[in-house]
N, C-alpha and C positions, 0 to 999 in steps of 0.2 A: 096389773103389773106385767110387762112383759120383759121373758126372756129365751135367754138362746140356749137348746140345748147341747151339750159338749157329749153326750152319752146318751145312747137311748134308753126312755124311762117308760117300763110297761104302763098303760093306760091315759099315757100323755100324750110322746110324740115320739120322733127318729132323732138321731143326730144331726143338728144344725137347722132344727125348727125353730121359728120361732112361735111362740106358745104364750097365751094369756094366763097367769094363773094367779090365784089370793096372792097379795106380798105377804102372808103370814108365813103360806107354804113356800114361796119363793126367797126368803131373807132366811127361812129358818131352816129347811132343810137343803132345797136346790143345789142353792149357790153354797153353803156350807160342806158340803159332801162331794162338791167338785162337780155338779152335775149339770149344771147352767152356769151362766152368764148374764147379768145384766142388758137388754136389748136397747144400748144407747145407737148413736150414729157411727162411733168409731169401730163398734163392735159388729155391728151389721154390715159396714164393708170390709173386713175382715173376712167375715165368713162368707158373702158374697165372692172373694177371691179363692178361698180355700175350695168354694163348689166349683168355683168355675177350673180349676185346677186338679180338682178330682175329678171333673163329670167321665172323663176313660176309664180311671180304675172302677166309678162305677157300676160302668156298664159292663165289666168283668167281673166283681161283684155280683150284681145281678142275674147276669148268664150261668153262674155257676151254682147259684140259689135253683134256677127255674133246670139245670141240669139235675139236682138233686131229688127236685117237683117231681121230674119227670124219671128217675128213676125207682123214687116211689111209687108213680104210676094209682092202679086200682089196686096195691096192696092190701091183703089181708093179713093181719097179725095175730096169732094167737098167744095170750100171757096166761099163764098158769096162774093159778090161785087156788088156797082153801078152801073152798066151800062148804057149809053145812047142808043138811037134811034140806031146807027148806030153801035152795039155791043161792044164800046169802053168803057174801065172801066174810072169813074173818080178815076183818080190817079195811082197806079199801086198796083198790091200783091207784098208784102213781103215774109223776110222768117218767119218776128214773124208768120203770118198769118199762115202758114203752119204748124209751130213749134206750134202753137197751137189752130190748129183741129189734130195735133198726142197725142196733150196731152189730149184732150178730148176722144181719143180711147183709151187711158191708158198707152198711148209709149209717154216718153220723152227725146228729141232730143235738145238737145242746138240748135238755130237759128242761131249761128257763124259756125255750120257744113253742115249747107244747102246753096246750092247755083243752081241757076234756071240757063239750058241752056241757054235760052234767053230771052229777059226782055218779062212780064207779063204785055201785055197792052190791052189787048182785051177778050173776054168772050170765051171760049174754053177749049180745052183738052192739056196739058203740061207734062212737065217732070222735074223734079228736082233731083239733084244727094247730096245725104247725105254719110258723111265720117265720119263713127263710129268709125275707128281704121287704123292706116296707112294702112294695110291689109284687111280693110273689107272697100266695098264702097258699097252702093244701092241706086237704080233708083227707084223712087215713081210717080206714076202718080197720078195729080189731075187735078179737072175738076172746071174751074171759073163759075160761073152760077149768073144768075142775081136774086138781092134780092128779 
């Protein structure tokens, strides 16, 4: 079944893909939730015009992502945390956590665009990948350190 998406859907696509997926997930949650569109013919030129209508604000979109990329830079973050005796954090970092020591640098990053290579349960040096724009991606390193 194919459809079109109206919103970007983590581990799918961007807005205005169109995307193959079960008509299970497509009839029952997608399109129910507002989140697709059926990918007929009248709907596909439709959004055909809407890109070609948007393709400016895109690339200002875009530019403002990779402005962002780029004033993260080679940042290093440090977030505080618990830790016990044996280096282990109680509980684990987030992405709010991260999403805000960027905002206390004066970069703000939505916490639904960050997502950490591996889970964050111990006191150390890390990596998280943030997706400013389907086009732009960056690697942020931060360091867990004990309170």
């Amino acid at each position: 079944m194919e459809v079109i998406l109206r919103d970007d859907v983590k581990g799918l696509g961007f807005k205005n893909d169109i995307v193959t997926v079960k008509p299970g997930f497509g009839r029952n949650y997608l399109i129910p939730q507002g989140l697709a569109v059926m990918a007929d013919k009248s709907n596909k030129k439709v959004v055909a015009e809407n890109i070609r209508q948007a393709a400016h604000k895109a690339e200002k979109v875009k530019a403002d992502a990779q402005a962002i990329a780029d004033q993260i830079g080679d940042m290093t973050l440090e977030i505080p945390a618990r830790v016990g005796e044996s280096g282990k954090i109680f509980g684990a970092v987030t992405t709010l956590q991260l999403s805000e020591a960027l905002k206390a640098k004066g970069i703000d990053v939505d916490r639904k665009k960050i997502s950490f290579d591996t889970d964050v349960k111990t006191a150390g040096e890390y990596t998280a990948s943030i997706v400013l724009h389907k086009e732009v991606k960056h690697q942020v390193k931060f360091n867990v350190v004990a309170e």
